[in-house]
mmCIF entry with sequence, helices, sheets and N, C-alpha, C, O atoms, coordinates in Angstrom:
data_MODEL
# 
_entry.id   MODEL 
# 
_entity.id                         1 
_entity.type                       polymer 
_entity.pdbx_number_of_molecules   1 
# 
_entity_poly.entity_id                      1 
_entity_poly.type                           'polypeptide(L)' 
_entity_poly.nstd_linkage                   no 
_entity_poly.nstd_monomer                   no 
_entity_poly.pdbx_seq_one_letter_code       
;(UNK)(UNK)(UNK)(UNK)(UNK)(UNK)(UNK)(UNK)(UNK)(UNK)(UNK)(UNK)(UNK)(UNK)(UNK)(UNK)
(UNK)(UNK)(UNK)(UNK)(UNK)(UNK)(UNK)(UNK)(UNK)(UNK)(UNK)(UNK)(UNK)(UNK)(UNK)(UNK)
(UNK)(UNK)(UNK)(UNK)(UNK)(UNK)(UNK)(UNK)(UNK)(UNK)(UNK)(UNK)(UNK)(UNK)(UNK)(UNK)
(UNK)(UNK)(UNK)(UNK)(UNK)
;
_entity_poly.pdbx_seq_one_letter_code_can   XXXXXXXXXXXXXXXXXXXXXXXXXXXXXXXXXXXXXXXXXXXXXXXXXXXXX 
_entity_poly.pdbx_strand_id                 A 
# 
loop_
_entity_poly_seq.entity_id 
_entity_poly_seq.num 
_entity_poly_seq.mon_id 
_entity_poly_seq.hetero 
1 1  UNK n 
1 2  UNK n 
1 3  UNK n 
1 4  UNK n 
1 5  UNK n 
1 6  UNK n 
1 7  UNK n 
1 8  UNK n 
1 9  UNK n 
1 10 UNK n 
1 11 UNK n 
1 12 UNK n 
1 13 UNK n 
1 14 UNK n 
1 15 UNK n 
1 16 UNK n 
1 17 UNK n 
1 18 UNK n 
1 19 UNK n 
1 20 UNK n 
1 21 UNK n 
1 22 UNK n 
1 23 UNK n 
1 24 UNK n 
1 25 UNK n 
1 26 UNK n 
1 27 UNK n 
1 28 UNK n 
1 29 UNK n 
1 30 UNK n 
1 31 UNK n 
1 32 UNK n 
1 33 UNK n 
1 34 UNK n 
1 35 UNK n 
1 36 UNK n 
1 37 UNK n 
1 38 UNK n 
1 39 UNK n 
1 40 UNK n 
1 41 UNK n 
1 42 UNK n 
1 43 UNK n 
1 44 UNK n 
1 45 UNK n 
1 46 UNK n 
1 47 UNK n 
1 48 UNK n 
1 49 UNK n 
1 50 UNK n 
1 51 UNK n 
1 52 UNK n 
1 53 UNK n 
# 
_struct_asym.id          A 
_struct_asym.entity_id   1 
# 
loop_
_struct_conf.conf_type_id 
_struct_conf.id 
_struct_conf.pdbx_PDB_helix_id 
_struct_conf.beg_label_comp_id 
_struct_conf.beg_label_asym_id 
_struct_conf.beg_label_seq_id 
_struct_conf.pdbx_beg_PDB_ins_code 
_struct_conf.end_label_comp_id 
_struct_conf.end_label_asym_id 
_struct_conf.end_label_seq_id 
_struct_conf.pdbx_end_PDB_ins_code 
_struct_conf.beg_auth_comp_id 
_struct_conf.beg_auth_asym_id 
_struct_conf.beg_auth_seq_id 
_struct_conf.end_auth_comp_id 
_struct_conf.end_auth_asym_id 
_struct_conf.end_auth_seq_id 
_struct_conf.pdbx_PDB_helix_class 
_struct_conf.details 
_struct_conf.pdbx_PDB_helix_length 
HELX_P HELX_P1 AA1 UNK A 2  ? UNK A 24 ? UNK A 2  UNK A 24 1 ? 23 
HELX_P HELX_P2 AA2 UNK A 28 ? UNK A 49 ? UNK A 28 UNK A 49 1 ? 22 
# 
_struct_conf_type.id          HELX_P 
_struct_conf_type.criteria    ? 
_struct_conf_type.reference   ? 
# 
loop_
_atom_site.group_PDB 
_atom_site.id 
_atom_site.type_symbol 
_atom_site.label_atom_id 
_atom_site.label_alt_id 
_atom_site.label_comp_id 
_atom_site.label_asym_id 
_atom_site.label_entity_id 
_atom_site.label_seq_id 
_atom_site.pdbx_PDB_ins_code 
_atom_site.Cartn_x 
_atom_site.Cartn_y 
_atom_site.Cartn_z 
_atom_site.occupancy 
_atom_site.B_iso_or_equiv 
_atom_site.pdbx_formal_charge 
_atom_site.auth_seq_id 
_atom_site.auth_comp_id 
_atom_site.auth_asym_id 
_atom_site.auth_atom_id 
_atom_site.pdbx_PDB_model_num 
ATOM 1   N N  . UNK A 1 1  ? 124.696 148.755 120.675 1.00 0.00 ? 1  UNK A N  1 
ATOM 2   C CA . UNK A 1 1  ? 124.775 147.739 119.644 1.00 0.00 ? 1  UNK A CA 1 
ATOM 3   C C  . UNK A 1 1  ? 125.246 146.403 120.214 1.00 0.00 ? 1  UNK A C  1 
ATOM 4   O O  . UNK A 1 1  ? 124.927 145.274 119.840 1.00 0.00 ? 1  UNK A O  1 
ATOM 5   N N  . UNK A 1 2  ? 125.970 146.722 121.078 1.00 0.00 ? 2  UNK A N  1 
ATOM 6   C CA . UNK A 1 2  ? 126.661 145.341 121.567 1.00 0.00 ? 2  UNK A CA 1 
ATOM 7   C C  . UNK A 1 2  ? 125.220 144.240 122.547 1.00 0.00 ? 2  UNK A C  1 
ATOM 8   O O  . UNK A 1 2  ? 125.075 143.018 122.568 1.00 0.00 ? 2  UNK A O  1 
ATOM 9   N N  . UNK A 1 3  ? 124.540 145.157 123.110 1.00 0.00 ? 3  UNK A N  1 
ATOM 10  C CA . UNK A 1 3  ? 123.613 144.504 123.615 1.00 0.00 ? 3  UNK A CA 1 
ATOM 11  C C  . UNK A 1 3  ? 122.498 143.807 122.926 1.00 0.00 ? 3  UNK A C  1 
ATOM 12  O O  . UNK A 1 3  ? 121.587 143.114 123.379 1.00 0.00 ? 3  UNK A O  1 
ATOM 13  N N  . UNK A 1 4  ? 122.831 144.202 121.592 1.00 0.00 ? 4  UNK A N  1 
ATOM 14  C CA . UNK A 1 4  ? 121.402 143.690 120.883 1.00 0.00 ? 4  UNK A CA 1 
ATOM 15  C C  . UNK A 1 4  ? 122.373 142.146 120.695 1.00 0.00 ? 4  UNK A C  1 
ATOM 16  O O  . UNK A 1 4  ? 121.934 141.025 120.950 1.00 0.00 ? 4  UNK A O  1 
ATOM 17  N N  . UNK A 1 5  ? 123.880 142.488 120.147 1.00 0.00 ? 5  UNK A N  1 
ATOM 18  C CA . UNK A 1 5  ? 124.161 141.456 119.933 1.00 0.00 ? 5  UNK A CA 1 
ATOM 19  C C  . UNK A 1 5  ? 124.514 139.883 121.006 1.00 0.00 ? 5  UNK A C  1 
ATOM 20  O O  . UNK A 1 5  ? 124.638 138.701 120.686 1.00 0.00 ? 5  UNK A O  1 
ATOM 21  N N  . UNK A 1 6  ? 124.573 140.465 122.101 1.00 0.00 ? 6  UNK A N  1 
ATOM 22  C CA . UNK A 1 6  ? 124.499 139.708 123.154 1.00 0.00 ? 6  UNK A CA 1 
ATOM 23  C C  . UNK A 1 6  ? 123.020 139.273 123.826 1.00 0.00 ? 6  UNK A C  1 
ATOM 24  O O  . UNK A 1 6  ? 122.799 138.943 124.991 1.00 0.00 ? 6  UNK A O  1 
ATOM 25  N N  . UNK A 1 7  ? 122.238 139.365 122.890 1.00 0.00 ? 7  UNK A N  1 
ATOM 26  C CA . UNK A 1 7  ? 120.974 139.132 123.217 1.00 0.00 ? 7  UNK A CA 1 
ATOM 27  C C  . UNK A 1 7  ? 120.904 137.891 121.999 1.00 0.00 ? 7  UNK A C  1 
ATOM 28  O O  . UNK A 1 7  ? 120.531 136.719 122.056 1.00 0.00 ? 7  UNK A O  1 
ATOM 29  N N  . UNK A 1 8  ? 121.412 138.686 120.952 1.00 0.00 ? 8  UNK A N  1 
ATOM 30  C CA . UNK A 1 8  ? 121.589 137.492 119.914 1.00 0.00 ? 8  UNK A CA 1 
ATOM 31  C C  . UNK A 1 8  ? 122.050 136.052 120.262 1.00 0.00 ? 8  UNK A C  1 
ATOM 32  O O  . UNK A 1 8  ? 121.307 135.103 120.010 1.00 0.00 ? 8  UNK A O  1 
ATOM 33  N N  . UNK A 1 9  ? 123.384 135.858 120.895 1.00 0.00 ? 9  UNK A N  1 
ATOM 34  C CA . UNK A 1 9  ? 123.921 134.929 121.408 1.00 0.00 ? 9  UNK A CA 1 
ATOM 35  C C  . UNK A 1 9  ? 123.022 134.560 122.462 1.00 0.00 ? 9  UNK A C  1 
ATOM 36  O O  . UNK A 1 9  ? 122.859 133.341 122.498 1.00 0.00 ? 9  UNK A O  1 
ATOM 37  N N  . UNK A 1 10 ? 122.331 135.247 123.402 1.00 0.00 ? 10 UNK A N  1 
ATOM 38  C CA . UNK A 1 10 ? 121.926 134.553 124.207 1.00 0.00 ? 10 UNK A CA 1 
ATOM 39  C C  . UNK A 1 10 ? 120.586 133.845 123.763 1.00 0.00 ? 10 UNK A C  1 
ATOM 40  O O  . UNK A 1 10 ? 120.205 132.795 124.279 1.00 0.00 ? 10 UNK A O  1 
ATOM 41  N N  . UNK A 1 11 ? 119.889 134.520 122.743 1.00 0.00 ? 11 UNK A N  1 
ATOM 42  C CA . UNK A 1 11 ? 118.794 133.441 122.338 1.00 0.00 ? 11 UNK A CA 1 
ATOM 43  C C  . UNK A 1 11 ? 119.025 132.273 121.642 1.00 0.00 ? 11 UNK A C  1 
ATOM 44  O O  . UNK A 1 11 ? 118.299 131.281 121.574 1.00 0.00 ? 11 UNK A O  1 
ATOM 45  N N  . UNK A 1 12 ? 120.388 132.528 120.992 1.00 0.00 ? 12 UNK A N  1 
ATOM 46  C CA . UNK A 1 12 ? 120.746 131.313 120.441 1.00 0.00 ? 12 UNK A CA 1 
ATOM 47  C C  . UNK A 1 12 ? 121.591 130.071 121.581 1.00 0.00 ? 12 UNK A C  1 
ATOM 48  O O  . UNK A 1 12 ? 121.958 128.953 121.218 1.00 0.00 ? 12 UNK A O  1 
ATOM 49  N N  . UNK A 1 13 ? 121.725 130.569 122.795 1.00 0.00 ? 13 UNK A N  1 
ATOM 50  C CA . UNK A 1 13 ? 122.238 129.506 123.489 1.00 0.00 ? 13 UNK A CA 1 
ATOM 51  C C  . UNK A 1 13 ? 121.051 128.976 124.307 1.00 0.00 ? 13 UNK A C  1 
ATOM 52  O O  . UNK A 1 13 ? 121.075 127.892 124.890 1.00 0.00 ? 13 UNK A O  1 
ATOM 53  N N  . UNK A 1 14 ? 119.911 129.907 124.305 1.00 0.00 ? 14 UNK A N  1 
ATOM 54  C CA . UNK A 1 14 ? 118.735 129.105 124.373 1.00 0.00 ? 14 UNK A CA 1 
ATOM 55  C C  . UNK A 1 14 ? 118.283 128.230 123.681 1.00 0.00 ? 14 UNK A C  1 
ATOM 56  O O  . UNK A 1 14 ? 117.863 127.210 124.226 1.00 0.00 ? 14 UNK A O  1 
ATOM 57  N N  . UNK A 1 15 ? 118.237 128.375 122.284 1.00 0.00 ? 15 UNK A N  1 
ATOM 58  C CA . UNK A 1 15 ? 118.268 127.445 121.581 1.00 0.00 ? 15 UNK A CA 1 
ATOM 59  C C  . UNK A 1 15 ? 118.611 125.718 121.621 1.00 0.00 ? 15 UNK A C  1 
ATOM 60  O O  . UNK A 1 15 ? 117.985 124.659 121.606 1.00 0.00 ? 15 UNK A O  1 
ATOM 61  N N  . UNK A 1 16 ? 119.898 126.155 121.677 1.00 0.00 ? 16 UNK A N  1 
ATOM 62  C CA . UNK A 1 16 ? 121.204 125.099 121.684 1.00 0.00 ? 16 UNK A CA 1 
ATOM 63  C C  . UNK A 1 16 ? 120.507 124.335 123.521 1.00 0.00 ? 16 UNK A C  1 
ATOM 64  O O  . UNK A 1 16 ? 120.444 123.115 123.679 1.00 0.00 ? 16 UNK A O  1 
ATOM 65  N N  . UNK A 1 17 ? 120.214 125.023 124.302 1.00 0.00 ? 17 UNK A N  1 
ATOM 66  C CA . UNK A 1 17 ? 119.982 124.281 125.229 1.00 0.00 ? 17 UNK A CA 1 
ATOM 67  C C  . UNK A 1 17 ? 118.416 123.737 125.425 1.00 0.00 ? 17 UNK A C  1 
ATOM 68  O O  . UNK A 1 17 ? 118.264 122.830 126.243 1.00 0.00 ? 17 UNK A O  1 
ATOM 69  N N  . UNK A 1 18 ? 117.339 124.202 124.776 1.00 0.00 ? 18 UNK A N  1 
ATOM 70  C CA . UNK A 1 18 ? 116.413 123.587 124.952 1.00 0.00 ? 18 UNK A CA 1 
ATOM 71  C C  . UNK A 1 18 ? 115.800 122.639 123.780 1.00 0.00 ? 18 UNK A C  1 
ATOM 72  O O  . UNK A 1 18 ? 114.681 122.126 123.804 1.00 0.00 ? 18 UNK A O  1 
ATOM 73  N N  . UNK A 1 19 ? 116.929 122.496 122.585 1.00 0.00 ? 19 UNK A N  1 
ATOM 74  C CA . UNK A 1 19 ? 116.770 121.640 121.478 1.00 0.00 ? 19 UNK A CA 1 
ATOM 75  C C  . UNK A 1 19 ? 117.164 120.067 122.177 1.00 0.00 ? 19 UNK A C  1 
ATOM 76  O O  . UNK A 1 19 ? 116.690 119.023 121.728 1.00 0.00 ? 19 UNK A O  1 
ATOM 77  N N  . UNK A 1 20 ? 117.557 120.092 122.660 1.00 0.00 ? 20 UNK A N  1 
ATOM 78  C CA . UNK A 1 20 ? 117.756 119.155 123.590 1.00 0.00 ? 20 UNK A CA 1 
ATOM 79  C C  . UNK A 1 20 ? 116.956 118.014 123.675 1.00 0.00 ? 20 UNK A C  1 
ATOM 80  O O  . UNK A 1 20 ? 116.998 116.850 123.274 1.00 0.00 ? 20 UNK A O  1 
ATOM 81  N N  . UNK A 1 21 ? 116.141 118.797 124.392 1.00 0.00 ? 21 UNK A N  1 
ATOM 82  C CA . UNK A 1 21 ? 114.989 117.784 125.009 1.00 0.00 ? 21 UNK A CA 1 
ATOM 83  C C  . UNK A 1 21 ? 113.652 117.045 123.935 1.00 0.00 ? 21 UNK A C  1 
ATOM 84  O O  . UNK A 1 21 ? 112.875 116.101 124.079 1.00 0.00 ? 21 UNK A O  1 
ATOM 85  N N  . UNK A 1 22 ? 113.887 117.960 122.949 1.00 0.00 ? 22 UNK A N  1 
ATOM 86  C CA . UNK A 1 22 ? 113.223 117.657 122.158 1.00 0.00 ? 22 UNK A CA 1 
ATOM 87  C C  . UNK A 1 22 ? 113.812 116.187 121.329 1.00 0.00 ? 22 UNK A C  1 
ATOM 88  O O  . UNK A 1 22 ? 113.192 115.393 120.622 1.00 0.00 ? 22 UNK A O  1 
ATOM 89  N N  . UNK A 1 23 ? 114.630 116.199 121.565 1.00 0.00 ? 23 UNK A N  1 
ATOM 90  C CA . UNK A 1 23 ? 115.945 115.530 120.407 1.00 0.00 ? 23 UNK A CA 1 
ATOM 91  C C  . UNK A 1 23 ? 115.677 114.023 121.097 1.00 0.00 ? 23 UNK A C  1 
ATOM 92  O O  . UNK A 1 23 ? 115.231 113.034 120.514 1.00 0.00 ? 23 UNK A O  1 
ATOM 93  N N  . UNK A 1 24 ? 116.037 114.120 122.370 1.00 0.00 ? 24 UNK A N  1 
ATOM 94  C CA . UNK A 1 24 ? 116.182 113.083 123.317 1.00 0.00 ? 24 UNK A CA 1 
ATOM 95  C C  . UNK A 1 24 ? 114.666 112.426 123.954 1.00 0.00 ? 24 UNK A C  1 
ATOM 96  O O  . UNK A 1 24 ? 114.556 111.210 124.112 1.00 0.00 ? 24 UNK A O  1 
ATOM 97  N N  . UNK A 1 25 ? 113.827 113.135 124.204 1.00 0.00 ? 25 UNK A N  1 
ATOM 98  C CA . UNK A 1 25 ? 112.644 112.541 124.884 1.00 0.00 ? 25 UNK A CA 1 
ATOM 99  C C  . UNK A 1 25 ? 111.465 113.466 123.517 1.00 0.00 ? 25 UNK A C  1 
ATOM 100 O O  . UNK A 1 25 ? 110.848 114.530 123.555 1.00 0.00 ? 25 UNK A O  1 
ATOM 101 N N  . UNK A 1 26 ? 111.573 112.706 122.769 1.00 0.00 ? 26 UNK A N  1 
ATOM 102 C CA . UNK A 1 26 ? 110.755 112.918 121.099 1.00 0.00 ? 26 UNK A CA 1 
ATOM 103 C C  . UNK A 1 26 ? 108.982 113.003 121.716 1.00 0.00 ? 26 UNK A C  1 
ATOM 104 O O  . UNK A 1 26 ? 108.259 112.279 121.033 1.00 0.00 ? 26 UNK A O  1 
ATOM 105 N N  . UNK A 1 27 ? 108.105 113.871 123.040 1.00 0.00 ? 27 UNK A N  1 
ATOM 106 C CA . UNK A 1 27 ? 106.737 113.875 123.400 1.00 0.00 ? 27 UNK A CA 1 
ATOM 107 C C  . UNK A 1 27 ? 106.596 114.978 122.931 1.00 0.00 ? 27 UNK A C  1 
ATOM 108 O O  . UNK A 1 27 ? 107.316 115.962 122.766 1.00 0.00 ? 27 UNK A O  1 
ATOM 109 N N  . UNK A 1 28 ? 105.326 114.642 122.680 1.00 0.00 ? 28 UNK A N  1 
ATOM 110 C CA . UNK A 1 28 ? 104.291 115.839 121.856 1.00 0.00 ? 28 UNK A CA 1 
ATOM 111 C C  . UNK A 1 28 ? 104.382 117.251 122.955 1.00 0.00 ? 28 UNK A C  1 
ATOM 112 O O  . UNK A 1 28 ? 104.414 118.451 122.681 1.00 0.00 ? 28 UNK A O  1 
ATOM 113 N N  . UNK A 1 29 ? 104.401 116.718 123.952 1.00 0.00 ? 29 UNK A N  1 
ATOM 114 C CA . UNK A 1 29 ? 103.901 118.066 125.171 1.00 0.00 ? 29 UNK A CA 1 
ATOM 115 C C  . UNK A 1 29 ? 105.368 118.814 125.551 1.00 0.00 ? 29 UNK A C  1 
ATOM 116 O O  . UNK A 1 29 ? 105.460 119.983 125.926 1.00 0.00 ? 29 UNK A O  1 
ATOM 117 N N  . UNK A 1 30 ? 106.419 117.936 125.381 1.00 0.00 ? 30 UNK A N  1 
ATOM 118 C CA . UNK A 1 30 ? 107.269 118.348 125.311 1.00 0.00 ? 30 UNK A CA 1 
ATOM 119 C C  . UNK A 1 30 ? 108.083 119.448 124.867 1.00 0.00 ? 30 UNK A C  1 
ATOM 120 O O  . UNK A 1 30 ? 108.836 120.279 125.375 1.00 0.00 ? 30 UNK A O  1 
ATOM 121 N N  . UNK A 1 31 ? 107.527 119.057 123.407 1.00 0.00 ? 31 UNK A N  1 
ATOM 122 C CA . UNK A 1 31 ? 108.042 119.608 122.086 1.00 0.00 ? 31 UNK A CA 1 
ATOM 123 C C  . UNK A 1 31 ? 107.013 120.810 121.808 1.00 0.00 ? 31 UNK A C  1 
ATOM 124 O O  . UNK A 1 31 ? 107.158 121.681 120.950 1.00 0.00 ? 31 UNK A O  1 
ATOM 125 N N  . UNK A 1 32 ? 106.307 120.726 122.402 1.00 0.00 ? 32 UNK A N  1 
ATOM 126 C CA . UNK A 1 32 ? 105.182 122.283 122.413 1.00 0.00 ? 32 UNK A CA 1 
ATOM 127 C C  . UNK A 1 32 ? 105.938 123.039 123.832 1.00 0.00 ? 32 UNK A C  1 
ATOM 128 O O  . UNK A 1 32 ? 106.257 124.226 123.896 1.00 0.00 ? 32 UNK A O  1 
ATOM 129 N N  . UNK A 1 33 ? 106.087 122.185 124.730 1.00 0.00 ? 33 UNK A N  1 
ATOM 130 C CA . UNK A 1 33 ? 106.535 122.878 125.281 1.00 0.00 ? 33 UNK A CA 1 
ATOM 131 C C  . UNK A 1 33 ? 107.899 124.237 124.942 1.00 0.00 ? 33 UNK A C  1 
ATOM 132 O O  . UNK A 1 33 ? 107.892 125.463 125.053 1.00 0.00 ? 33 UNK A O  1 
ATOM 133 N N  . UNK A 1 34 ? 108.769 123.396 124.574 1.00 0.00 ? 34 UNK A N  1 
ATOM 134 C CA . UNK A 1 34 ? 110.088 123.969 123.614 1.00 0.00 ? 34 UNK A CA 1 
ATOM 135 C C  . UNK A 1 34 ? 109.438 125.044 122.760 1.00 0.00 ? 34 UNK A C  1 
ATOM 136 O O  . UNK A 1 34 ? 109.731 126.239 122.812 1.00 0.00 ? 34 UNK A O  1 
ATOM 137 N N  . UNK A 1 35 ? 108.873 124.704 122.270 1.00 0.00 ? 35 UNK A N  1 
ATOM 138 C CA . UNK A 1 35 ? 108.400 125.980 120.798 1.00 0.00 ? 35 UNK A CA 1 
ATOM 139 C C  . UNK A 1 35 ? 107.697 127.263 121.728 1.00 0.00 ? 35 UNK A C  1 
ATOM 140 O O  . UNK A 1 35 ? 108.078 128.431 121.806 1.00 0.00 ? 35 UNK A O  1 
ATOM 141 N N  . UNK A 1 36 ? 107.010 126.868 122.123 1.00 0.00 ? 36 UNK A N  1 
ATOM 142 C CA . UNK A 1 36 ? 106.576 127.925 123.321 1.00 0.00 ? 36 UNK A CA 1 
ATOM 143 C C  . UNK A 1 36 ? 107.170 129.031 123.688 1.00 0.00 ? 36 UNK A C  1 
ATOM 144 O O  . UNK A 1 36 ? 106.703 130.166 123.587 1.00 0.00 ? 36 UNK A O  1 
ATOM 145 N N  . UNK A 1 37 ? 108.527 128.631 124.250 1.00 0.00 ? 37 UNK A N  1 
ATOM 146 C CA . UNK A 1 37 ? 109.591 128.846 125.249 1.00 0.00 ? 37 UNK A CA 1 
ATOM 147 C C  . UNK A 1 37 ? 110.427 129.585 124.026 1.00 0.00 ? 37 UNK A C  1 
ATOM 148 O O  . UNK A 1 37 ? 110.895 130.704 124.237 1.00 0.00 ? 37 UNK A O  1 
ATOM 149 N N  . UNK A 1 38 ? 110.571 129.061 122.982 1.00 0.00 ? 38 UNK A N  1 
ATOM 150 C CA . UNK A 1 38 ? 111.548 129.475 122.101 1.00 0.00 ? 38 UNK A CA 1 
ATOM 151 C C  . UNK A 1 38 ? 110.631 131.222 121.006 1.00 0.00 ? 38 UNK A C  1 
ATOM 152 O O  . UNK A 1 38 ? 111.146 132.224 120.511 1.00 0.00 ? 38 UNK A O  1 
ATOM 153 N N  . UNK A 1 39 ? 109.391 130.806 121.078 1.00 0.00 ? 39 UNK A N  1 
ATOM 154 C CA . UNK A 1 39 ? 108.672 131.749 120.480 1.00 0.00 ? 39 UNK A CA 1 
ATOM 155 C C  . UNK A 1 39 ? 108.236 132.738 121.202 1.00 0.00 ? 39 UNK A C  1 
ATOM 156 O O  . UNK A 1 39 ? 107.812 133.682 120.536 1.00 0.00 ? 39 UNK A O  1 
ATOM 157 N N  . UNK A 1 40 ? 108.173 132.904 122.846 1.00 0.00 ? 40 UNK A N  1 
ATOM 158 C CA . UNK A 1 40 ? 108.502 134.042 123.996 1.00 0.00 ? 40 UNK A CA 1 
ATOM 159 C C  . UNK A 1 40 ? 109.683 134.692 123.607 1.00 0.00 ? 40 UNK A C  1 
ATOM 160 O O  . UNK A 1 40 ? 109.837 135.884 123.340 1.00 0.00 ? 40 UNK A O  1 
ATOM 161 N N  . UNK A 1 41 ? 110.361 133.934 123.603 1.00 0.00 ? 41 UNK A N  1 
ATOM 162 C CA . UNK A 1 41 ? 111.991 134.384 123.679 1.00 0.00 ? 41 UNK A CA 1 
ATOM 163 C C  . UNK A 1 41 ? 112.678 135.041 122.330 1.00 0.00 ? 41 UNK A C  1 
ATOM 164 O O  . UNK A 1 41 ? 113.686 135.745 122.275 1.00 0.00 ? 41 UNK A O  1 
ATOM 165 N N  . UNK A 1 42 ? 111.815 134.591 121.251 1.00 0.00 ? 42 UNK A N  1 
ATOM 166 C CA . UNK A 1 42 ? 112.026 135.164 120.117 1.00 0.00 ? 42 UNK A CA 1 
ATOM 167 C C  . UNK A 1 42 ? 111.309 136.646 119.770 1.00 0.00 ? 42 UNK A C  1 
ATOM 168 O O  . UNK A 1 42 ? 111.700 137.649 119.173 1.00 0.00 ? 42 UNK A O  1 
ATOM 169 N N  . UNK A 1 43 ? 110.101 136.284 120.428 1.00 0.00 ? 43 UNK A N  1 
ATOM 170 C CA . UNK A 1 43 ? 109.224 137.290 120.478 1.00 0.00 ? 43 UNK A CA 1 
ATOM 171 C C  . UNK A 1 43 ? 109.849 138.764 121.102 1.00 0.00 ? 43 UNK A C  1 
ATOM 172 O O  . UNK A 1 43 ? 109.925 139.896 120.624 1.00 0.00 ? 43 UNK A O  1 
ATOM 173 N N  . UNK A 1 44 ? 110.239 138.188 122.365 1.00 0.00 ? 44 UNK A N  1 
ATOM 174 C CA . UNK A 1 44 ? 110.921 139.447 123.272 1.00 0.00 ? 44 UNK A CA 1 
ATOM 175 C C  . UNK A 1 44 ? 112.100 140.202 122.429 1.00 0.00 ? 44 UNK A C  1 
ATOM 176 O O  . UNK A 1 44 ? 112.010 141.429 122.384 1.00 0.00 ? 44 UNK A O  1 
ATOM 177 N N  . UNK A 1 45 ? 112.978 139.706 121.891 1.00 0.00 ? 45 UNK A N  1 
ATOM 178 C CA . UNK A 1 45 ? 114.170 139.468 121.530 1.00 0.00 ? 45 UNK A CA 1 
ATOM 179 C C  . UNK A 1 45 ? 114.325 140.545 120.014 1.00 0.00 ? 45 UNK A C  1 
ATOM 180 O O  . UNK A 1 45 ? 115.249 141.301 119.714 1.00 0.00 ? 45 UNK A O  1 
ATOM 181 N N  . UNK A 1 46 ? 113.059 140.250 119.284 1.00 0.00 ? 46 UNK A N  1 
ATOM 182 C CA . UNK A 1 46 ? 112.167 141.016 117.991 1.00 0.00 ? 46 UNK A CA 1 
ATOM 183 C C  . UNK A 1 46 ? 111.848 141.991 118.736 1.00 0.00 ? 46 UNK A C  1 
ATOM 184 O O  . UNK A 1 46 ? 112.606 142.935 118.511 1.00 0.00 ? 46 UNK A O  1 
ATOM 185 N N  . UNK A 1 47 ? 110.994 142.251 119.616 1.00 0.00 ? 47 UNK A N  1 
ATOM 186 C CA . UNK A 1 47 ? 110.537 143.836 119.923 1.00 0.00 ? 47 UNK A CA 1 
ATOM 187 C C  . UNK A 1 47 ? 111.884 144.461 120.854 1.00 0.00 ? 47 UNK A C  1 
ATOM 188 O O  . UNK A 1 47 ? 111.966 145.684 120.966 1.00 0.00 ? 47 UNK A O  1 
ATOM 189 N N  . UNK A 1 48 ? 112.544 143.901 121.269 1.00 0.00 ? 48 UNK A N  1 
ATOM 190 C CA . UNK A 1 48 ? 113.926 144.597 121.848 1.00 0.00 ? 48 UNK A CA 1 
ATOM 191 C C  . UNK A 1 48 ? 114.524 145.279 120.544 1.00 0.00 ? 48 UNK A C  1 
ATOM 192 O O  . UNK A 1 48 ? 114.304 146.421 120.141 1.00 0.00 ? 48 UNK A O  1 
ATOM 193 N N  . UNK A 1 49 ? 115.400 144.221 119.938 1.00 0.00 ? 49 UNK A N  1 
ATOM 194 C CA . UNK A 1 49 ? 115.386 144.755 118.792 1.00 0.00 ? 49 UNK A CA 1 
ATOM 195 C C  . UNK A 1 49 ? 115.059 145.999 117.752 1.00 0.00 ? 49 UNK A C  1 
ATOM 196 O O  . UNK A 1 49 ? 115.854 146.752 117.190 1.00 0.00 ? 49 UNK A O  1 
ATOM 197 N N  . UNK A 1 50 ? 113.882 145.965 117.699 1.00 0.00 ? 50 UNK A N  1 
ATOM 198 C CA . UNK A 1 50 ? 113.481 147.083 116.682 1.00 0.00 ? 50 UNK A CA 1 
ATOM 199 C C  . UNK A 1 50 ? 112.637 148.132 117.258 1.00 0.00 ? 50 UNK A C  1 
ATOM 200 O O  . UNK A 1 50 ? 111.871 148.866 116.634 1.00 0.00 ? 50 UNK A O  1 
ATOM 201 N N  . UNK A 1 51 ? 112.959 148.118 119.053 1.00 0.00 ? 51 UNK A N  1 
ATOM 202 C CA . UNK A 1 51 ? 112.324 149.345 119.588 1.00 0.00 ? 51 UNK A CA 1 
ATOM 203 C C  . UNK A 1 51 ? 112.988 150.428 119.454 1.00 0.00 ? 51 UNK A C  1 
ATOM 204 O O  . UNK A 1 51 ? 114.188 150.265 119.235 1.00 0.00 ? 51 UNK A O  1 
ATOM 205 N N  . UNK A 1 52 ? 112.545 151.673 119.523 1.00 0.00 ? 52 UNK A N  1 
ATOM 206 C CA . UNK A 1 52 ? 112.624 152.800 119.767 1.00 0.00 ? 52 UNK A CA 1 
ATOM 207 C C  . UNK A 1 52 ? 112.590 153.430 121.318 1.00 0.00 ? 52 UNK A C  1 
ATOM 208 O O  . UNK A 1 52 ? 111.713 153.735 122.126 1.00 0.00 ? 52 UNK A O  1 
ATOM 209 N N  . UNK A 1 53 ? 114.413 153.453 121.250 1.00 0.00 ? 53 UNK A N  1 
ATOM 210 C CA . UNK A 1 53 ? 114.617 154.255 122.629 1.00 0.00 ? 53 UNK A CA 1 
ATOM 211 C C  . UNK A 1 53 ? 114.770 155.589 123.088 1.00 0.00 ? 53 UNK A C  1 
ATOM 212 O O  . UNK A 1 53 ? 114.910 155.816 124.290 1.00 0.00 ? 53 UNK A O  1 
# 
């Protein structure tokens, strides 16, 4: 349990660190870039989550 939740925190300090760039240098390619990155990471994070070990 603890690992799911430390997965929690860690996607959210992904978050916190790649909101960033978006914030500060406001480019289209950028900002796809970010969502990208954030929707891998969410993605992974969801099937960790609710797998069956």
């Amino acid at each position: 349990m603890t690992d799911k939740i430390l997965a929690g925190v860690a996607l959210l300090g992904l978050l916190a660190f790649l909101i960033t760039v978006p914030i500060f240098v406001p480019h289209v390619d950028l900002i796809l870039f970010t969502l990208g990155c954030l929707s891998l990471a969410a993605y992974d994070f969801w099937r960790e989550l609710f797998s069956r070990r």
